[in-house]
TIPAKE-313171 format. One record per residue: x, y, z of N, C-alpha, C in turn. Coordinates in steps of 0.02 Angstrom, whole numbers, plus 50000, padded with zeros to 5 digits. Example, Ala and Ser with C-alpha at 12.3 -4.5 7.8 and 13.67 -1.06 7.14 Angstrom:
<rs>
506604971650390506154977550390506604983550390 506424988850354506844994750357506455000250394 
</rs>
This chain:
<rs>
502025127048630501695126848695501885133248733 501435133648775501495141648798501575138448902 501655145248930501535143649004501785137849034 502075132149006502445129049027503155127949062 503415124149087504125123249125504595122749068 505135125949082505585126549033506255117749030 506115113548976506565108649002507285111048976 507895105348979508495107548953508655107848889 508315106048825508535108148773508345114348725 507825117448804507635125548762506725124548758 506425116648761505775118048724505305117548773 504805119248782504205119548844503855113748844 503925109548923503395104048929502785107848968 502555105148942501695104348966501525102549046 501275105149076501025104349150500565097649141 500865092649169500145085949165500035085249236 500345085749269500295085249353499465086649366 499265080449409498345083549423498325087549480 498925086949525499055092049584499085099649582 498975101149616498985110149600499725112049596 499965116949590500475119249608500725120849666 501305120349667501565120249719501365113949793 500955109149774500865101449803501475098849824 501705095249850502565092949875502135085849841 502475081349800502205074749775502755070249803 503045071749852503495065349911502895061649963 503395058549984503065050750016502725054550093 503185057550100503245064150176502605067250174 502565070450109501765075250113501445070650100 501365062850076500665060950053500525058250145 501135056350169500865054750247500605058850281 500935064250285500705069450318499985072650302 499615072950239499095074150212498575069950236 498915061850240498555056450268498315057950352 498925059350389498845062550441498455065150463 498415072450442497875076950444497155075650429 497175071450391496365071050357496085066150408 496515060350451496415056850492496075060250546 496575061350574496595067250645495995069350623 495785075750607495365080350572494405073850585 494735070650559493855063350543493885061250621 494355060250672494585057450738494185062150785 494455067550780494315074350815493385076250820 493335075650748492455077250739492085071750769 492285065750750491985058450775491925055150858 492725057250884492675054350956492985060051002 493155056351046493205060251093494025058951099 494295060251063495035058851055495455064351029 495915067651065496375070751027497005068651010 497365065051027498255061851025497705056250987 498115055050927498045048850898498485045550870 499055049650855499865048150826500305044850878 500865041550877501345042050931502025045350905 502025050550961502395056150936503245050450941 503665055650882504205055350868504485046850856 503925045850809503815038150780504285040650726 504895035950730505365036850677505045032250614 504795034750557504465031650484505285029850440 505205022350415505725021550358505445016950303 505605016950247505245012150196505835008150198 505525002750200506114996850187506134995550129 506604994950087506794995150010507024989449974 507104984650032507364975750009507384970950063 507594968250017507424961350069508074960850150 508534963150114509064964450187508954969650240 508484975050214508294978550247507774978350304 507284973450275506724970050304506894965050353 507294960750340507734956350389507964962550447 508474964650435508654969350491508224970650531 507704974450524507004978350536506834972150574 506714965450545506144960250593506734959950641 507454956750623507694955350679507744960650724 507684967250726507774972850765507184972750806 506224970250791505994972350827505944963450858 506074958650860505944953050895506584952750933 507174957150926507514955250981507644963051029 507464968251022507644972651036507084971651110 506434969651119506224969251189506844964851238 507254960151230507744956751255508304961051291 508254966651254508864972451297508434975751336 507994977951345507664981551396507974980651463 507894976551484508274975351548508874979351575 509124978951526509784982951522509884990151513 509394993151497509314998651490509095004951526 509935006651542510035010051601509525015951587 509085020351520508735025751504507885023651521 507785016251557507075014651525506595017751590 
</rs>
């Protein structure tokens, strides 16, 4: 095989990737790609520019303890507001 990535025992794999080069294939660029193409269809269509809410912290929840946390965090976290000397 020719033009290929060099692996560790010396022999050349083959490019199968259907992405171009240099594509980022994380979770980050496929959102962000998502993003854009959104926005972009938003923009031509209405009369809207802000369609995101900025500095929306994104996390994948990865199990089931994680997901617990997460629900109990957003059904009790309106309960502190009150308290919150920043609101």
């Amino acid at each position: 095989m020719h033009n290929g990535a060099k692996n560790v025992s010396g022999n050349r794999a083959k490019n199968v990737s259907p992405l171009p080069h240099g594509t980022s294939r994380t979770v980050g660029s496929i959102v962000r790609g998502f993003k854009i193409g959104v926005t972009k269809w938003f923009i031509k269509n209405y009369d809207i520019k802000n369609i995101w809410q900025r500095n929306y912290y994104e996390h994948i929840i990865r199990d089931e303890n994680a997901y617990q946390n997460i629900s109990n965090y957003i059904q009790n976290n309106p309960l502190s507001w009150e308290k919150d000397k920043f609101r």
